[in-house]
N, C-alpha and C positions, 0 to 999 in steps of 0.2 A: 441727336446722335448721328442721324445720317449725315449734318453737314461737318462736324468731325472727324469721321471717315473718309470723307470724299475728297477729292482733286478738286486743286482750286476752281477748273475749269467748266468743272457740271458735278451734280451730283452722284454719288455713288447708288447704281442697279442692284435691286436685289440679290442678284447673282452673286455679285460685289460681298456683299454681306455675310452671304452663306459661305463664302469660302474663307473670309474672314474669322468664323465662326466654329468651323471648323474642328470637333474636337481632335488634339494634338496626342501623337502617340512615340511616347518615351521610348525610342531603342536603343539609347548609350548605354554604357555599364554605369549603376550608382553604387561608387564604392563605401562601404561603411569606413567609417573612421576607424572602429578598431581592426578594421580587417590588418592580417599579419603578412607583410609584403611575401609570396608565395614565391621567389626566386633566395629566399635565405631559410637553411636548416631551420629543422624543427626541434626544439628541445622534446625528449621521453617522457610521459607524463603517467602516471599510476594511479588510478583512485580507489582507493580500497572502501567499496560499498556500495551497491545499487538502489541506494532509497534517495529520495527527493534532493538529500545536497549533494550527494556523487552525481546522482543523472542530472540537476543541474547543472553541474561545475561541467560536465561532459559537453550537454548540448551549447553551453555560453562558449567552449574550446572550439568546438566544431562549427558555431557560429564564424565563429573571426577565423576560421582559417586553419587553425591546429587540431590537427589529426592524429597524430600519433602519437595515442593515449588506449590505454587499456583498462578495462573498469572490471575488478576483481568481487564477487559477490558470493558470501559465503553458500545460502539460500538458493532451490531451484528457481527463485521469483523475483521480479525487481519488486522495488517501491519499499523493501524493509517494511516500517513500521507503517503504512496503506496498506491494508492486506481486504480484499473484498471476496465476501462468498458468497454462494448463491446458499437459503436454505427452500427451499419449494419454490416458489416464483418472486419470493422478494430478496432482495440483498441486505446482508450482517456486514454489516462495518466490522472485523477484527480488532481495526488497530481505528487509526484516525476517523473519525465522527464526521466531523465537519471543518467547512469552510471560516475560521475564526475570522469574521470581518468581510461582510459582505459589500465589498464595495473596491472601485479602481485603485487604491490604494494596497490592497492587498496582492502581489505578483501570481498566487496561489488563483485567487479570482478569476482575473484578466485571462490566466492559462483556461480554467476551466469554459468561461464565457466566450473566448476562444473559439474553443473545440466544439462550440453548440454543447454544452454539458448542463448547462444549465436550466432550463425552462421555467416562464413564468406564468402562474405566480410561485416564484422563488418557493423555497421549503425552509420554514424558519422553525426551531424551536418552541413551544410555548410554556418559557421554566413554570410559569405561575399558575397553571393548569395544572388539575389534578385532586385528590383527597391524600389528607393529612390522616393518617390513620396508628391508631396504638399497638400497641402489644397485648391489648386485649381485647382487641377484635370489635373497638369504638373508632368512627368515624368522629373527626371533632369538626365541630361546627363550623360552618363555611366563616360566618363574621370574624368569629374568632381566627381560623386559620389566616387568614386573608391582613388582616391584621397584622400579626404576630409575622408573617413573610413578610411584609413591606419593612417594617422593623427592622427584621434583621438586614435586608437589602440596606439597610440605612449603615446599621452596624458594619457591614464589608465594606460600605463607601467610606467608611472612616479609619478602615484597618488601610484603606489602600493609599489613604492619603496621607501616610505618615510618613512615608517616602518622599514624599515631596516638601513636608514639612523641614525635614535636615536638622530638627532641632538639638541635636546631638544628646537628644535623651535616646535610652535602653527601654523595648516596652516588652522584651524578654516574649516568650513565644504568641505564636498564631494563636494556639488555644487558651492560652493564659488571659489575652486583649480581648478576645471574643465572649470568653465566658465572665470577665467582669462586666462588660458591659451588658450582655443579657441579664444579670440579674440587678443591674441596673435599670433597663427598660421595663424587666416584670415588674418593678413600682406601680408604673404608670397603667397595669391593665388592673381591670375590676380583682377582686379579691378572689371571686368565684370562677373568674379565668384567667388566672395565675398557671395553674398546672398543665394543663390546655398549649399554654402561649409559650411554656418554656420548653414540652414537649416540643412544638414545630419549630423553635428556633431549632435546639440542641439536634432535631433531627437533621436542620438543615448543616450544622455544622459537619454533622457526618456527608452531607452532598458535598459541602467545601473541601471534604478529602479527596474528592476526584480531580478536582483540579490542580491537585498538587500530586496527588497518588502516595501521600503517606498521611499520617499519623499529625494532625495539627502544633501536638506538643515538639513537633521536630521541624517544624516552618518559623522562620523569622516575622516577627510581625513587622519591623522596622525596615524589610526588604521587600514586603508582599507586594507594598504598590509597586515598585518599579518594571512590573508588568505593562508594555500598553495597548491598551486595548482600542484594536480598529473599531471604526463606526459601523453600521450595516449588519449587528447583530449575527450569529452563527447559521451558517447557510450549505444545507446538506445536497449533496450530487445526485440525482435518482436513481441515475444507472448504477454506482459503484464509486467510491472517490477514486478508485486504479484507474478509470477514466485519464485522469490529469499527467498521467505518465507517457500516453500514448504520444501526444506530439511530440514529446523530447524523447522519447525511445525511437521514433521517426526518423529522425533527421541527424542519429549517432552515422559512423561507418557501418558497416557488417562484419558483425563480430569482434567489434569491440567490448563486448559484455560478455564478461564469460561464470558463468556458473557453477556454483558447487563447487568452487576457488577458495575456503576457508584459509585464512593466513595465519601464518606459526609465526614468524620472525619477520621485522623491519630491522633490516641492517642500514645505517646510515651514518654522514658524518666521513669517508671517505674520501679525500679528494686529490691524490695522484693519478697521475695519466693511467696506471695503471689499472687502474679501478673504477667502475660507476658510482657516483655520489650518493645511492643509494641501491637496495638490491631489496627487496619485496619476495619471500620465502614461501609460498603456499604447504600445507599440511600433508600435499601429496607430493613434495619435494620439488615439483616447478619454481625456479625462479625468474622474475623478472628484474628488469637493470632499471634505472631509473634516475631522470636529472629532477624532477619534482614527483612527490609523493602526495598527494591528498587523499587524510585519514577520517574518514566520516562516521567511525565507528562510533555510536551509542556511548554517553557517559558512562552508564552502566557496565558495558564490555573495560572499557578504558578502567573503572577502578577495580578491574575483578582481574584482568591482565597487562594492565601495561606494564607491570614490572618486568616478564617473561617476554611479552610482545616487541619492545626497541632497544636496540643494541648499536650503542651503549644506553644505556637507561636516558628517562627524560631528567631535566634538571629540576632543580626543588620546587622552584614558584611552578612548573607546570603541574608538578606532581601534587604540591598545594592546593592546585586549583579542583585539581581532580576530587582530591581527598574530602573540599570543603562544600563544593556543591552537593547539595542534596537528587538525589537521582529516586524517582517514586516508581509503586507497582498498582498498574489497574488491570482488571481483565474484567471480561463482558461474557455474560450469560445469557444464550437465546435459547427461549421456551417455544415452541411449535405447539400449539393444542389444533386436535380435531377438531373440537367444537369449544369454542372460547368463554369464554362465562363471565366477560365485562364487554360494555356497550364502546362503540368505537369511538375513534377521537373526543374521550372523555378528559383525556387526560392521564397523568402517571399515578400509579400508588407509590405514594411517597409514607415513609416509616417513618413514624418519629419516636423513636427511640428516646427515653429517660436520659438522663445523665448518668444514673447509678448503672442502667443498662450497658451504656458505652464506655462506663470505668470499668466492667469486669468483661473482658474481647476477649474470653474462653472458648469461642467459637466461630470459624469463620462465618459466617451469617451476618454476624453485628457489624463486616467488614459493608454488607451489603445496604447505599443509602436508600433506592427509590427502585421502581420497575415499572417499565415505560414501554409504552406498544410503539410498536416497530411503525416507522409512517409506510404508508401505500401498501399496509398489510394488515388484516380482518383477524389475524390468527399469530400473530409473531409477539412474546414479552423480551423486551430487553434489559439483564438486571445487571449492575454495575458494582465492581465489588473492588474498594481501595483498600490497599495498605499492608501492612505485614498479613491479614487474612488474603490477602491475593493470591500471598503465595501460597497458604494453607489450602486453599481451593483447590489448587493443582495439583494438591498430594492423591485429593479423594476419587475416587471412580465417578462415571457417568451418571455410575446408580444412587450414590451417597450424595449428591451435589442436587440430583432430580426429587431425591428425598427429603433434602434439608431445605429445597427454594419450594417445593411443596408446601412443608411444615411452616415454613415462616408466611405466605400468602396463605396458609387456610388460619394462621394464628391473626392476621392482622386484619384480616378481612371480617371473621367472627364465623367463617363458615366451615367447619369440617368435612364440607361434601366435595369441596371445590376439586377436580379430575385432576391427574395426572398428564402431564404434559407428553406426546404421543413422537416428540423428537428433540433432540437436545443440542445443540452447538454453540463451545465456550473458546474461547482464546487462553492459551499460556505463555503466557510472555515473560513473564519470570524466570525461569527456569528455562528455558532456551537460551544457549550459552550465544548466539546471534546477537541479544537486545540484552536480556539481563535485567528485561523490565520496561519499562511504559518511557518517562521522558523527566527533566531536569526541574531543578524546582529551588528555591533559595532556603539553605536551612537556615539555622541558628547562627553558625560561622559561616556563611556565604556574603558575597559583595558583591555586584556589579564586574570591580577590579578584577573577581577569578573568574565571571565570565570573560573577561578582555585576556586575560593571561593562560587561558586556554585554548584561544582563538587564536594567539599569537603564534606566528613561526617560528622553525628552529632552521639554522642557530637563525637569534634574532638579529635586529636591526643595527646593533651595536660591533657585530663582528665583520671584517672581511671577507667572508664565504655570502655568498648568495642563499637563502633560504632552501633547505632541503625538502623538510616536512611543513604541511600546510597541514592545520586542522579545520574543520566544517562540521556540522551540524546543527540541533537545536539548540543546543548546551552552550555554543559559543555564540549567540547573536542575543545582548543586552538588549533587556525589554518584550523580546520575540522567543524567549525560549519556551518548550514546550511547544512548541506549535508546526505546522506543517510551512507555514509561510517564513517561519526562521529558519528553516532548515533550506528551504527552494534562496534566499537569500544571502547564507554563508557559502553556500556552492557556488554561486554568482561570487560574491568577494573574492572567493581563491581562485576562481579562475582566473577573474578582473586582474591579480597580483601575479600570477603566471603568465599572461596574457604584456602588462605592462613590464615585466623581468625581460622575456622575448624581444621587447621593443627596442629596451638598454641595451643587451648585452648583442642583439640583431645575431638571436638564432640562440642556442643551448649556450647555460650558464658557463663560466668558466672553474675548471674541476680545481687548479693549484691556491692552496691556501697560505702556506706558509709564504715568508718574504726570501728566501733564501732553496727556490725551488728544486726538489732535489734531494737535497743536503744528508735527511734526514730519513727519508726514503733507501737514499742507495747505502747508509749505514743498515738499516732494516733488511734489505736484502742480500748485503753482504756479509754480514755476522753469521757464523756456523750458529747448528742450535749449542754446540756445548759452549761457545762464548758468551749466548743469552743467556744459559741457564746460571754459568756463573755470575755474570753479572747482577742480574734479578735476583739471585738471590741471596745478594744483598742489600737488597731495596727494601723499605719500608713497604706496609699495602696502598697505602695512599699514592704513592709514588709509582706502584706496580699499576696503580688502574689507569692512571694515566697514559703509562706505556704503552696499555693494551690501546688507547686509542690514536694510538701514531698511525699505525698501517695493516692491515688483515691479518699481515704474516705475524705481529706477534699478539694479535689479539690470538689467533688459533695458537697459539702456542701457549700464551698464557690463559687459555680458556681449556689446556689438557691439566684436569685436576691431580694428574700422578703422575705428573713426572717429576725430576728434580729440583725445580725449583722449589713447588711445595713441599717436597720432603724436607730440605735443607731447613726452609723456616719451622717445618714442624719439628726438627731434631732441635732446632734451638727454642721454641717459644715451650713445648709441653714436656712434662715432666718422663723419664721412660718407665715407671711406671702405670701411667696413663696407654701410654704408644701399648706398648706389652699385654697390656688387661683385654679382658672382652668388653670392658667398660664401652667403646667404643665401636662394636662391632657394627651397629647400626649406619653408622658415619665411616663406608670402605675406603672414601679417596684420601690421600693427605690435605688437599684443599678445604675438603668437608668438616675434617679432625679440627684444621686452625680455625674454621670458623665459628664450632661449636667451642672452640677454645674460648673467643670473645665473647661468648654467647653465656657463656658458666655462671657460677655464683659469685654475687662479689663480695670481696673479705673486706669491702668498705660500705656495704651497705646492711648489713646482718646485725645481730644480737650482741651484744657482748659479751654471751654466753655459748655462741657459736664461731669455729673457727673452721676453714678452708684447707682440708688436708693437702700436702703437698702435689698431690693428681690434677691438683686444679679443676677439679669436677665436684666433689664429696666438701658436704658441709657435714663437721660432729658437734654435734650439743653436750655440752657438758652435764656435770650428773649435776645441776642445782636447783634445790627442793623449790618448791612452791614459784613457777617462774614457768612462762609459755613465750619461747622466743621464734622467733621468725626470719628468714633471710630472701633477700630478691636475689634475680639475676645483672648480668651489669649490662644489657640492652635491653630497654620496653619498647615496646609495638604503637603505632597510632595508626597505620595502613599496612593494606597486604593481609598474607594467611600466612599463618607460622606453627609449627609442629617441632613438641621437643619432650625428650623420652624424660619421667620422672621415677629410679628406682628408691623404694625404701630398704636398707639395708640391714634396718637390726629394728627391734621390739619398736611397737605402735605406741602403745601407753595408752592411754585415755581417749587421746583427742590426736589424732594424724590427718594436717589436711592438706591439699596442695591446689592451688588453682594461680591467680593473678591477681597484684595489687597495683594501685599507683602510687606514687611516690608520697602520697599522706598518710597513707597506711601507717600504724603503729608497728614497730619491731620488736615488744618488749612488754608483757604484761605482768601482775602479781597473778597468782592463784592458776589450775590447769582449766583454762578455756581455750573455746577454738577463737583462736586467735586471728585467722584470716577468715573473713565472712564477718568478722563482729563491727563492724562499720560500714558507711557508703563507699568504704575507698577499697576496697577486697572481695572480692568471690570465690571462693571454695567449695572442698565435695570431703568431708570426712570420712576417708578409709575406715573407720573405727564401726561408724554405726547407720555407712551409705547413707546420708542427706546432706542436703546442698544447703550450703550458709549464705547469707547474704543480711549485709545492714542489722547484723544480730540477731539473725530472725529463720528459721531455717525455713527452707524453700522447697519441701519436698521429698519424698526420696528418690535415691537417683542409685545406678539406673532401673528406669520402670518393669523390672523383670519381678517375676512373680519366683520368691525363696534367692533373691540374686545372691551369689558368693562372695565371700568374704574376700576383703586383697589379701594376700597370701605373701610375707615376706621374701625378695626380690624377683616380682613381678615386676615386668615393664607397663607404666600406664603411661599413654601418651596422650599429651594436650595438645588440644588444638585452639586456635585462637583465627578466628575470622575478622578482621576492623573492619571489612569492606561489608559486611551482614552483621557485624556489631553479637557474635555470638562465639561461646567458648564451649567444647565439647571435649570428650576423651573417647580414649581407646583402650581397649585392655584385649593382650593375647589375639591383636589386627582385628579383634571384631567391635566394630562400631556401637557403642553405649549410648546415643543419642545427644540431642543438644543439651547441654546442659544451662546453662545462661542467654536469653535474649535480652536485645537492648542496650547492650553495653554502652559507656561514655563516649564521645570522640575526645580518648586523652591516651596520653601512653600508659599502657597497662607493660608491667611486668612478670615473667614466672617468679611465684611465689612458692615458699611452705610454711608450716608453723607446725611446730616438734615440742611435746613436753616431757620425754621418757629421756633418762638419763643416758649419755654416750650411743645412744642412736645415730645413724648416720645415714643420709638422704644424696642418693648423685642425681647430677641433671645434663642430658646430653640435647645441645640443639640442632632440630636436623635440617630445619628451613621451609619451604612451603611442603604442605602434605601433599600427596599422590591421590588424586582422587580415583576412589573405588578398587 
């Protein structure tokens, strides 16, 4: 080595060497590559959300360059769905558990190992730890439990590979593939641990509803694999997972995050000089302006509001995607005892619940799979509780949730003695109009495709405008949903496409869409309103919505529901005596009247013993003996909340009932029965003798009032209809009568009646989404 170094002339002196050796110190600038050249504008940027893919999408902006962005949060807190508490000296994970995939592969990781968040030895999991225990307060035997888990782990691995398979067979739901094949596998166990081994599967089945946060029978089994799961097993934070927020909440601007910013309205789609291409509406009336919009809202918010939320609405395949994804509910129960009364990292008590047990879910408890001690805590249970009882949980008080996770550990345990738990802290994520629940999941009709069509921009790829809205979250990243590390990943994408938009267009997108700019614009601002009004209103509605989305001025104008345009159409479309009657009194604008017009009975879907009086509201049934007819309305529902008034107008008869059918429903029967409720395709409430019908079978009575009243001829009862909670309830006299139907199909349901008393007569007025509270 020295005589490589050296001058031809003599060797090279140590000296020589050392300064050779010299560690070298970098003091140029090293540009990143995406950095955004800092001498050209910055395009606006909005992100409506503070959890993991807003504050990503934020710090990747603020990385390269782009700053002038504002991150809208409805919550005093970042991190959304992270939510970390302290309860005595150890930390409750709320929301996010852990690290899913412990290893450099996961972005979620890397952030936390990062930050020193992590310490080893690592904190893993240990699912296969624990007792298996009954509902009657038997321990089942370690071989046997032991067993019967491996099994079924076997059974998941073969639910998950069917996805991969593409075989273009149907294996119809999660619970359906699951439970043939367990009573498949119980062949294989001795005779005398049969009961034993199908107990720990079936219980485990209920653990498998956490991972989806509903109800098995509403997962896909042919979409479950498309999950992928990082290596490195689940790997929890000690301090708190909100941890992981701290370095990208660092290195935002100041006061770029602003809080308790709940948003009402996305207005978007805009794009004359005149106007920002998008306008971002807060609930306290702040607006902000905006050339990209990134919406990170929760699937769950999304199919509970986007209808109301973007203006103009989203188009269909997004609204599809919305509709078909399944969106689950978990929340987490922390017990605090004084003094504990199981031995430490023993493991969880895990339930295993019967299969007869888990077919009748009359109480939320059965929601609850396993309870598991809190790690680096001597005194913490942590009990986990999916699916529609998630949400039942949240109805109960402190004291009824301490009472019933009491009862269920002193039942499964065998002990009656076991203490009272001395503090309690549970999550509601349900009900919290923020989240609207836990995180995504593939149902029955979900694909891959409406995670992509979800994630995709508007307007897309295909149009002349440059992308306004950017959607992010877990919902939208294929393979990764669910997870904290899909959500830290879509923020990164939409930035990445805001980031590479900037590059093209060198600096904020350009606002003119049309080819003839102008044109269309200064007809919009130069037409008086009485020239629009006549205009418009002779426009078809199709043609009117369109209108409204040329330019703000006539969307506000066609978005005032009384003035003369809507009156004109409603002097031509309804009859005056409709307009004239109190029939309508519900429905004050003219806009509302024409709606509920489309919304009526229709005289091509009804009886042939029922006819559509000229009001265009009122269905009469004819006087003919022995005969139960029925008529829908002419729009059914598959998404959204829908509220629509149903009066009875003359004599009940026997059998009055009204709720919603789908279009297989019968119209037409012999003999006086309740005619809507007597198959799978119909749900009703018979006025006659208060109980709810359903698949021929009556369902109860309804509502659960002790002596309830009779309906009283022309009473207004009002139906409600939720697709997005798959539940139908009523009103009578504005006081709420409770749910009546859970579970509904995802299919279009229709307002329905079925009348058997002669010349009776039933109106239906639709008012549109109900008013909550």
């Amino acid at each position: 080595m020295l005589k490589l170094f050296s001058s031809d002339k003599g060797g090279g002196s140590k000296k020589d060497i050392a300064e050779c050796t010299r560690p070298t110190k970098f003091e140029t600038c090293q540009l990143d590559p995406c950095m955004i050249d800092p001498c050209k504008p910055e395009p606006t940027v909005v992100i409506v959300g503070a959890g993991m893919a807003g504050l990503s999408a934020a710090h990747r902006l603020a990385q390269c360059g782009l700053r002038n962005f504002t991150v809208l949060e409805a919550t005093d807190r970042p991190g959304g769905r992270i939510h970390s508490c302290w309860l005595g000296d150890v930390v409750a994970e709320m929301g996010a558990t852990w690290i899913e995939g412990g290893c450099v592969a996961n972005p979620v990781f890397t952030l936390a190992a990062q930050e020193g968040l992590l310490k080893t030895p690592l904190l893993r999991p240990e699912p296969s730890r624990g007792l298996f225990c009954t509902s009657d307060g038997r321990a089942i035997d370690l071989p046997v439990s032991i067993a019967a888990y491996h099994t079924f782990r076997q059974i998941e691995q073969q639910a998950a590979a069917l996805f991969a398979l593409g075989c273009g067979r149907t294996h119809g739901t999660l619970l359906n593939f699951m439970g043939v094949r367990i009573q498949q596998e119980l062949h294989n166990f001795p005779e005398e641990q049969r009961y034993d081994a199908a107990r720990v599967m079936y219980g485990m089945t209920n653990c498998m509803r956490c991972r989806c946060g509903d109800d098995l029978s509403l997962v896909s089994a042919d979409q479950f694999g498309s999950y992928i799961e990082i290596p490195g097993g689940n790997i929890r934070v000690p301090l708190g997972y909100v941890g992981v927020l701290a370095p990208l909440l660092r290195d935002l601007p100041s006061c770029c995050v602003r809080y308790c910013k709940p948003v009402n309205c996305i207005r978007w789609g805009t794009v004359s000089d005149a106007y920002p291409r998008a306008v971002v509406k807060c609930i306290d009336g702040e607006e902000f302006p905006a050339d990209y919009v990134i919406v990170t809202l929760s699937l769950g918010v999304l199919k509970n509001q986007h209808a109301k939320l973007f203006l103009p609405g989203l188009p269909a395949e997004k609204v599809e995607a919305i509709s078909k994804l399944g969106y689950g509910h978990v929340n987490k129960i922390f017990l605090e005892y004084a003094r504990p009364f199981w031995v430490w990292r023993e493991g969880a008590i895990k339930l295993a619940w019967s299969a007869e047990e888990l077919a009748d879910r009359c109480d939320w408890v059965k929601g609850v799979a396993n309870v598991e001690e809190l790690p680096n805590s001597q005194h913490v249970l942590c009990a986990w509780v999916c699916g529609r009882e998630a949400t039942d949980m949240e109805l109960c008080s402190d004291e009824e949730v301490v009472e019933s996770m009491t009862t269920v550990l002193r039942r499964f345990t065998g002990d009656p003695t076991l203490p009272y738990p001395a503090n309690i802290l549970r999550s509601k994520w349900c009900m919290d109009q923020c989240f609207a629940g836990a995180y995504s999941y593939m149902a029955m009709d979900s694909t891959v495709g409406h995670q992509c069509d979800l994630a995709s921009p508007l307007p897309d790829s295909c149009e002349a405008v440059p992308p306004i809205l950017l959607f992010a979250g877990e919902a939208t990243v294929p393979g990764h949903y669910s997870t904290v590390h899909g959500a830290r990943l879509s923020g990164i994408r939409e930035a990445e496409r805001i980031i590479q938009l900037t590059k093209r267009y060198n600096g904020p997108p350009k606002k003119v869409l049309t080819k003839s700019p102008g044109k269309m614009d200064d007809i919009a601002l130069r037409a008086s309103d009485h020239v629009l009004e006549v205009i418009f209103s002779y426009l078809d509605l199709h043609t009117l919505r369109n209108c409204s989305l040329v330019c703000k001025r006539w969307y506000c104008f066609l978005n005032d529901e009384n003035n003369d345009v809507w009156r004109m159409h409603c002097i031509r479309k309804l009859a005056q005596e409709a307009l004239s009657s109190d029939l309508l009194s519900s429905v004050p604008t003219y806009k509302s009247k024409l709606r509920a017009f489309y919304h009526a009975w229709n005289p091509n879907d009804c009886s042939r013993n029922i006819y559509i009086k000229p009001n265009g509201f009122t269905l009469h049934r004819n006087p003919v003996a022995q005969s139960t007819d029925a008529c829908r309305g002419k729009i059914g529902f598959r998404h959204g909340r829908h509220a629509w008034e149903v009066i009875w107008e003359g004599p009940l008869g026997t059998v009055a009932v009204i709720g919603i059918a789908t279009k297989e429903a019968p119209l037409l029967c012999h003999g006086y029965v309740a005619l809507l409720g007597s198959d799978e395709h119909s749900w009703g409430w018979n006025l006659v003798d208060n109980h709810l019908l359903h698949n021929g079978d009556p369902q109860g009575n309804y509502p659960l009032l002790n002596n309830a009243p009779k309906y009283q001829v022309g009473e207004r009862i009002r139906v409600i209809l939720d697709c997005d909670d798959n539940t139908l309830s009523f009103e009578k006299n504005y006081e709420f009568l409770g749910v009546a139907f859970r579970g509904l199909p995802d299919k279009r349901l229709y307002p329905s009646v079925s009348a058997v008393y002669g010349n009776t007569e039933v109106s239906m007025v639709y008012l549109g989404p109900p008013l909550d509270g």
